[in-house]
C-alpha positions as CSV (number, residue, x, y, z in Angstrom):
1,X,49.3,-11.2,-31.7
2,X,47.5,-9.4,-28.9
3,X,44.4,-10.0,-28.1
4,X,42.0,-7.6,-28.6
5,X,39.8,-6.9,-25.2
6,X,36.9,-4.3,-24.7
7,X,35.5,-3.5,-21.1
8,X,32.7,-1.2,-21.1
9,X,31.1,1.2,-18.6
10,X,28.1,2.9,-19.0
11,X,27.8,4.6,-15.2
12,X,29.7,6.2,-12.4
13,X,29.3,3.1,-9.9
14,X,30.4,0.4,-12.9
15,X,33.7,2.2,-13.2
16,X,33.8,2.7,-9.7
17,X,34.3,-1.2,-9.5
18,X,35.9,-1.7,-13.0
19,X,38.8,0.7,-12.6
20,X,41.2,-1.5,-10.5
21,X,40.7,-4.8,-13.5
22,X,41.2,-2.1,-16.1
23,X,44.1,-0.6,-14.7
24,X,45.8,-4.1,-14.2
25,X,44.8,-4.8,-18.2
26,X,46.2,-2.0,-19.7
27,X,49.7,-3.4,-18.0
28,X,49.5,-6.7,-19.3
29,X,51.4,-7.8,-22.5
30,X,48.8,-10.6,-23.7
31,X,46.4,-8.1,-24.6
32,X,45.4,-4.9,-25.6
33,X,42.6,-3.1,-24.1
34,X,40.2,-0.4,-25.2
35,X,38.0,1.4,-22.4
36,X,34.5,2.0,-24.2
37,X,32.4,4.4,-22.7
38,X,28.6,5.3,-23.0
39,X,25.3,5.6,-20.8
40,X,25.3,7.9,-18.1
41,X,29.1,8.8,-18.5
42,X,28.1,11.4,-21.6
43,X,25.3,13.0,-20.1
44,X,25.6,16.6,-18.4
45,X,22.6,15.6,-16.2
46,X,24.2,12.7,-14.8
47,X,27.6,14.6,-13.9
48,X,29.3,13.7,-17.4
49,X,31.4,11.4,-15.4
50,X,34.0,9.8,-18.1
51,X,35.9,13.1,-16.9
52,X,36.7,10.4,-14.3
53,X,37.8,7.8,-16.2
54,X,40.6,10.3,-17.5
55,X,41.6,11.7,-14.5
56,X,42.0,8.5,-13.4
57,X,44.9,8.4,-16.6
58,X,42.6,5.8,-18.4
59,X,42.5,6.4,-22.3
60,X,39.2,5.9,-23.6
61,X,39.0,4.3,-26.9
62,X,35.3,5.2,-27.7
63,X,32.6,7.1,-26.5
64,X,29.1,6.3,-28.0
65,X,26.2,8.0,-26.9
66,X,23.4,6.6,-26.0
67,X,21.3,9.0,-23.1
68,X,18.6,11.4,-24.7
69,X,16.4,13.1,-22.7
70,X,13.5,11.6,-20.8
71,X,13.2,8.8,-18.1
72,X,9.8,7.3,-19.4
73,X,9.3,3.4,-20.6
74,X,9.5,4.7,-23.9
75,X,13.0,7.0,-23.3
76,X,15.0,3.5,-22.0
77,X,13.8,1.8,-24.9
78,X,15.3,4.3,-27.5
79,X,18.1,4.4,-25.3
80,X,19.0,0.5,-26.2
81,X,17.9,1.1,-29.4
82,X,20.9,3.7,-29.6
83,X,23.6,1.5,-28.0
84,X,22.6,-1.7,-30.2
85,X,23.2,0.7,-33.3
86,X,26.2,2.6,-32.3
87,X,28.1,-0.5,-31.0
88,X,27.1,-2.3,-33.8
89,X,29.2,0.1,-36.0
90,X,32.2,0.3,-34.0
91,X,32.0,-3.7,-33.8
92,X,31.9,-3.7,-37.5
93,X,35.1,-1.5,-37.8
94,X,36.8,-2.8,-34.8
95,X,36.6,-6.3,-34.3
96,X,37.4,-7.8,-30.1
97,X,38.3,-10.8,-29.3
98,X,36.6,-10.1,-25.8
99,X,34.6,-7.8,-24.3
100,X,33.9,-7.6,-20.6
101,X,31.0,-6.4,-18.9
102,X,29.7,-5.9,-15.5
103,X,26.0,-6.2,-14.0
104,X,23.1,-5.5,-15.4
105,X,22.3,-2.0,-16.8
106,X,19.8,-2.1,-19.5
107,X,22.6,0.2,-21.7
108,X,24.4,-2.9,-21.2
109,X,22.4,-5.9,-22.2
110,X,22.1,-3.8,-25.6
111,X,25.4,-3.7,-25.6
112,X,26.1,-7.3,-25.3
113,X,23.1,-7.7,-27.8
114,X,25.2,-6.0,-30.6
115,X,28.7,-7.9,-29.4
116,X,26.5,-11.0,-29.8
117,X,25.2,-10.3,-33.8
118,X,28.7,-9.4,-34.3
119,X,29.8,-13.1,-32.8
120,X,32.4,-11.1,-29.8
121,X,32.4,-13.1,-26.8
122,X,31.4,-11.8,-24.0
123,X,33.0,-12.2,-20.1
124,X,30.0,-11.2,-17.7
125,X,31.3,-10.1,-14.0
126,X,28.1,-10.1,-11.2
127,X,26.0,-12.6,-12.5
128,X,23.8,-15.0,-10.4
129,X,22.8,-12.3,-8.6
130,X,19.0,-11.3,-7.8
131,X,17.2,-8.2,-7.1
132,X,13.9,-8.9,-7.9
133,X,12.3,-5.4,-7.5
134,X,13.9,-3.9,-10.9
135,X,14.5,-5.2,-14.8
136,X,18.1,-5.8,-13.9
137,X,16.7,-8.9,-12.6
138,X,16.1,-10.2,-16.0
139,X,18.7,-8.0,-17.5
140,X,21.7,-9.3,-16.0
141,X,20.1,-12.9,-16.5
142,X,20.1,-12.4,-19.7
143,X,23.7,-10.8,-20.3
144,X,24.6,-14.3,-18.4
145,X,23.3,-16.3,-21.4
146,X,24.8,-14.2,-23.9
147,X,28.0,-14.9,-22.1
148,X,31.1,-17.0,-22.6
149,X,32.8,-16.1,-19.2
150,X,31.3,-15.6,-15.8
151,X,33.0,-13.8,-13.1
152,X,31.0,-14.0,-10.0
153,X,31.1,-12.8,-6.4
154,X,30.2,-15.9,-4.3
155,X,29.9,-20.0,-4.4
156,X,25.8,-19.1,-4.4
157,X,26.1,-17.3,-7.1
158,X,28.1,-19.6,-8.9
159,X,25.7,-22.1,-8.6
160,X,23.1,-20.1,-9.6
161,X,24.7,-19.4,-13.4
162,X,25.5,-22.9,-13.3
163,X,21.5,-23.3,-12.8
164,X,21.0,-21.3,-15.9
165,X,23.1,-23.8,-17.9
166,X,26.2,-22.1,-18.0
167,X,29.5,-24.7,-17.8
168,X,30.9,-24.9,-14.6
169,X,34.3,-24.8,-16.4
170,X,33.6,-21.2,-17.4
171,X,32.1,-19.8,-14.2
172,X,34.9,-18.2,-11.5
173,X,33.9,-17.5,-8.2
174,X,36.4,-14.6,-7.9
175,X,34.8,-12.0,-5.2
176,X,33.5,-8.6,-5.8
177,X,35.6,-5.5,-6.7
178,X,34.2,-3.5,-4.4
179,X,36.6,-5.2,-1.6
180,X,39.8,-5.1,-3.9
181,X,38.7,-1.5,-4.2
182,X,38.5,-1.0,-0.6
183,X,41.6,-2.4,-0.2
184,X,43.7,-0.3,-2.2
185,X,42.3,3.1,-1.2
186,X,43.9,6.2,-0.4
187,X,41.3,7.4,1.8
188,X,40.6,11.1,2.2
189,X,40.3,12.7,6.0
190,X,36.8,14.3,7.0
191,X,38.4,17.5,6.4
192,X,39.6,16.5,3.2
193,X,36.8,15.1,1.3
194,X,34.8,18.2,2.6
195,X,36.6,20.7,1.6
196,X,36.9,18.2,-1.9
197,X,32.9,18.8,-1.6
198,X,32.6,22.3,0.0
199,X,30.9,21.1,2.8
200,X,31.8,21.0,6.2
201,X,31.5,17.5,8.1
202,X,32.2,17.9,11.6
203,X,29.7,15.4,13.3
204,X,28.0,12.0,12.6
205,X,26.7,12.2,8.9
206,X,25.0,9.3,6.3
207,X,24.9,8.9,2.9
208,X,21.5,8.4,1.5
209,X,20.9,6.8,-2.6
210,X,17.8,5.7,-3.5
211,X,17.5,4.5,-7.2
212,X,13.8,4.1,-9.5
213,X,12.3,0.2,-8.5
214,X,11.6,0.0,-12.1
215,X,8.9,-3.7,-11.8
216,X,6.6,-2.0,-9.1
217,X,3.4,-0.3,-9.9
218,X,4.1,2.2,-7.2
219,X,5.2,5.9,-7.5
220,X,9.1,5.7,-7.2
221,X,8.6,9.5,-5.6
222,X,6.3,8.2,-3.1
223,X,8.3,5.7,-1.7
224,X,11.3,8.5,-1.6
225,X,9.1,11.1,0.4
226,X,8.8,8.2,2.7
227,X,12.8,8.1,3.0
228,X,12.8,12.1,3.4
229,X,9.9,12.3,5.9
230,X,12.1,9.7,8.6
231,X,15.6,12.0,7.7
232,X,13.1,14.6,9.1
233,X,13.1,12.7,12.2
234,X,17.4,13.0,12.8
235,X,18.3,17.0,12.7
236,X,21.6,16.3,14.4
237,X,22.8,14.0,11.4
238,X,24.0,15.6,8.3
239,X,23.0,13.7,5.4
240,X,24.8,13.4,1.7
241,X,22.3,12.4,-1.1
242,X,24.2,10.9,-3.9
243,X,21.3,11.4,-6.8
244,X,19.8,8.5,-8.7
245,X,21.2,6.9,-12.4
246,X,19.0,7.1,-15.5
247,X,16.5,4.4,-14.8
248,X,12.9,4.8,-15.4
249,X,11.9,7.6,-13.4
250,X,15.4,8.6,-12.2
251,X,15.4,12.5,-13.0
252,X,11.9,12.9,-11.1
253,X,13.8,11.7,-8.1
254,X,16.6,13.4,-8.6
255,X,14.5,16.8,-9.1
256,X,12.3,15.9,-5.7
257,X,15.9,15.7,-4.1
258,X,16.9,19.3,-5.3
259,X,13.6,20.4,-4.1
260,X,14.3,19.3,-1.1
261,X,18.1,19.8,-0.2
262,X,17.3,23.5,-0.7
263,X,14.8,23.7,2.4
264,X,17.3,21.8,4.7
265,X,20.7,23.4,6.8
266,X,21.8,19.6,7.6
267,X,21.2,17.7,3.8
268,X,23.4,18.2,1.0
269,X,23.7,16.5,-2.9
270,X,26.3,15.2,-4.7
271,X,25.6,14.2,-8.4
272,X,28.7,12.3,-8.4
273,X,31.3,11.4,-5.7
274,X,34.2,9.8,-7.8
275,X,35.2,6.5,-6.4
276,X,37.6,7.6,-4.3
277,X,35.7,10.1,-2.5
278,X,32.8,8.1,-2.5
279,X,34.6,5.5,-0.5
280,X,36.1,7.9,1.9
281,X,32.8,9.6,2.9
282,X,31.6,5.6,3.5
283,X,34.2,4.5,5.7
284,X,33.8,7.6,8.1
285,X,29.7,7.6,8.0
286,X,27.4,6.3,10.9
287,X,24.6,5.0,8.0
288,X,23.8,4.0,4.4
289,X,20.5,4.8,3.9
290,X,18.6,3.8,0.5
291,X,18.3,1.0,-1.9
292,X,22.0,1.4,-3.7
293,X,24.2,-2.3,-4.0
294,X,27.0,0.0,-2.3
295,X,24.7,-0.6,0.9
296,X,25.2,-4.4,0.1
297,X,28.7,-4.9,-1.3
298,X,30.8,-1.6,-0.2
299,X,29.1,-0.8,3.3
300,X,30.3,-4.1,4.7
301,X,33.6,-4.3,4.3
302,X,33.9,-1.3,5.9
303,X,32.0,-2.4,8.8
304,X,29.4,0.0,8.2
305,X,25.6,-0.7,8.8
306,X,22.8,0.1,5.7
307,X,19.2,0.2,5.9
308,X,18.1,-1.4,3.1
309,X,14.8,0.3,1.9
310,X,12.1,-1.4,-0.1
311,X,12.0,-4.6,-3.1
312,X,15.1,-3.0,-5.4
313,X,17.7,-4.9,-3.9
314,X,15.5,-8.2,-2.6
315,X,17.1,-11.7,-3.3
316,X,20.8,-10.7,-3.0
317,X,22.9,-12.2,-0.3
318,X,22.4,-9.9,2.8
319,X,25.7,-9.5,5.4
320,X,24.7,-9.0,9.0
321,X,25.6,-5.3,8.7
322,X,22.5,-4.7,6.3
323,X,18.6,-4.1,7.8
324,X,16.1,-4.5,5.7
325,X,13.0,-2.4,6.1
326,X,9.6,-1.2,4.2
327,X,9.7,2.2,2.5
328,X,7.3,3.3,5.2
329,X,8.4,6.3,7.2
330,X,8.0,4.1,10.5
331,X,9.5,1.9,9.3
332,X,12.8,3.7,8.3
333,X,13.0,5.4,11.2
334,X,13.3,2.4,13.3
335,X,15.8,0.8,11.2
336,X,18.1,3.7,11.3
337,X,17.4,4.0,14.7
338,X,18.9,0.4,15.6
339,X,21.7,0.6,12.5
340,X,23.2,4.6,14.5
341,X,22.9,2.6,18.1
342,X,26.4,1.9,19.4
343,X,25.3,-1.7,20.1
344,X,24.9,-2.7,16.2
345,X,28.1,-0.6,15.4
346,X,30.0,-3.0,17.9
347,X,27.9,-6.2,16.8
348,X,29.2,-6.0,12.9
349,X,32.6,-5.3,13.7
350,X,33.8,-8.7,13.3
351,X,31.5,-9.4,10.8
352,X,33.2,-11.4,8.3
353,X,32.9,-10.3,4.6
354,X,31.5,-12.8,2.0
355,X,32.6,-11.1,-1.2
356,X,36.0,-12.5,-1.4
357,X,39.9,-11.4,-0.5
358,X,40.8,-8.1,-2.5
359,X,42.5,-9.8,-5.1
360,X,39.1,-10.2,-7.5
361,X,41.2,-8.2,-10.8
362,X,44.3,-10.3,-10.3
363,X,42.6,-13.2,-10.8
364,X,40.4,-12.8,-13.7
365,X,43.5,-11.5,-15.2
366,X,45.3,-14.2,-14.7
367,X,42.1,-16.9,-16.0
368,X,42.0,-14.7,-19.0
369,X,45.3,-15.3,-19.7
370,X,45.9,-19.1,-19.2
371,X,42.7,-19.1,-21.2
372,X,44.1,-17.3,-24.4
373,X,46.9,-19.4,-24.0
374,X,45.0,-22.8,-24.5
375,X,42.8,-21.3,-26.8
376,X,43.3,-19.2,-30.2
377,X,40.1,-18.0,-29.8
378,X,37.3,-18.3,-27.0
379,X,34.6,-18.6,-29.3
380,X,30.6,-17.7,-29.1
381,X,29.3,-21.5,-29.8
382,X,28.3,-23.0,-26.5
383,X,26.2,-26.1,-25.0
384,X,23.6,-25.7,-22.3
385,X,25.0,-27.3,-19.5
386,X,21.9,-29.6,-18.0
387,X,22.4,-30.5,-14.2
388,X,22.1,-34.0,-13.2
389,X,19.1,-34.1,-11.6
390,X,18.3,-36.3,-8.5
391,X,16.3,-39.6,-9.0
392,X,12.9,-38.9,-7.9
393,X,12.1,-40.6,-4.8
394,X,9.2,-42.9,-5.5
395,X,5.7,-42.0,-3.1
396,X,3.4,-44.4,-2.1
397,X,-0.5,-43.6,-3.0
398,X,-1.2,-42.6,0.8
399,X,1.7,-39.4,0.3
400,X,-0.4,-38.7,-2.8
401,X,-2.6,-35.2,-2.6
């Protein structure tokens, strides 16, 4: 029989990398796969974005809402509270032998909480990873040990869910998505994707996203004036803001932006570019500008240079293309400064990329697969795998503090 095999998506940028592995799924003859959709992808604020996923000639199995209104604390919590109920009735009626998941949204750890009560195994792509200014931190830590399967991006990160006791027989260093992605786009012209955006981009233009750092006491609002004050300081660039997802304190951003676009002749936002178009207005701009893991995983394998603003994204593995800076107007400035300058464009050009060859969907295809084929069933029970640890080396009473 078939196996039964569920890959969810909650948001715009998860389907983004998802859509190339689902793609190559719904070909294969080992399995049957259902596309189950919720978060950010039913909501009319957020763009209402599983119209994607069917242009894209995906059928979608399920949609389960799981976005009300409100960005408080309180308005995420309810929001798992949703997901955990709603998938645990479609797990009750419709029973997966896998369901694969990507990252670390907080719709999907309660996912992966109600796949877990209903014993569904669970293959987790991005773990090891570490961005120690937000929850997904601990999220996507946790999805890792409610995991079977782990797909990750690079040997570091494979060690790093073999740290949190995961068999090394079960974790795949298979790169990112983003570079297969890359690889097989049909990119649009400049004159294409504006007149796709009805916008004209003649010049040099960035793309600026700037998500909620959900773990700091800070106003998230604050530290975005900060980001708006330095594009104050480059008139002659044309800037598109893609707006932020439906973290903690995401539609205040998102309204500051609005506010703000509508007082400026060279800024301009997009709720939602699509992955293709997305990609196309990367590869031709000077800049990423923000705190967005495009800036980290896309941006350099298109040789493009990010200023990385702020704690959201500290701990992941950095590329030379990406600078790092406070989210302190100075600050900014400087770094966009150095990341436009011809000299850095030229420096990261042969930049080598660290997330793998393109080929990330073909091969957890294929380990899924020869796994199925060894096993009936890949099954929830698991040991904690302990790591040998080094003998101690013995110190003499005079090292002793």
């Amino acid at each position: 029989m078939r196996k039964q095999i569920g890959v969810l998506t909650a948001t715009r940028a998860e389907f983004g990398l998802l859509k190339p592995l689902i793609i190559g799924l719904l070909k294969e003859e080992f399995c049957e796969t259902k596309v189950l959709v919720t978060g950010t992808h039913l909501s009319s604020a957020f763009g209402s974005t599983y119209k994607e996923i069917e242009e894209a000639g995906i059928p979608i199995e399920n949609k389960i809402e799981c976005i009300m209104e409100g960005d408080a604390p309180r308005d995420i919590s309810n929001n798992m509270a949703m997901a955990i109920m709603g998938f645990g009735k479609y797990f009750d009626k419709n029973r997966l032998d896998l369901l694969i998941v990507l990252g670390d949204r907080y719709e999907t750890m309660a996912v992966c909480i109600a796949a877990m009560n209903a014993k569904i195994p669970i293959a987790h792509i991005h773990g090891g990873e570490s961005t120690e200014g937000v929850i997904d931190e601990a999220i996507r830590h946790s999805i890792t040990k409610m995991s079977q399967i782990h797909f990750v991006s690079t040997e570091i990160y494979r060690k790093r869910v073999i740290q949190l006791g995961e068999h090394p027989n079960r974790v795949f260093n298979v790169g990112a998505l983003a570079v297969e992605n890359i690889k097989n786009t049909d990119f649009l012209s400049k004159g294409e994707l504006g007149k796709e955006l009805g916008i004209e981009i003649e010049g040099k233009y960035g793309i600026v996203t700037f998500h909620p750092v959900t773990l700091e006491d800070g106003d998230d609002v604050e530290q975005f004036e900060q980001i708006l004050a330095a594009l104050d300081e480059f008139p002659d660039i044309l800037f598109i803001i893609t707006k932020a997802n439906a973290d903690a304190g995401g539609r205040r951003i998102n309204k500051r932006i609005d506010e703000y676009v509508k007082t400026k002749r060279n800024v301009v936002a997009i709720t939602s570019l699509g992955v293709r178009r997305y990609l196309s207005a990367l590869k031709e701009c000077i800049v990423v500008i923000g705190n967005s893991s495009s800036g980290i995983s896309e941006a350099p394998c298109l040789h493009v240079p990010t200023v990385n603003i702020g704690s959201r994204q500290k701990g992941r593995l950095m590329p030379a293309s990406v600078l790092c800076c406070e989210p302190i107007k100075s600050a900014i400035v400087d770094a966009v400064n150095q990341a436009v300058s011809e000299e850095f464009h030229e420096k990261i050009q042969s930049m080598i990329n660290p997330f793998g060859d393109g080929e990330t969907s073909v091969k957890i295809i294929e380990i899924l697969r020869l796994m199925f084929e060894k096993e009936e069933n890949i099954g929830v029970i698991k040991k904690f795998y302990d790591i040998e640890l080094e003998t101690p080396r013995k110190i003499s009473c005079g090292e002793c503090v």
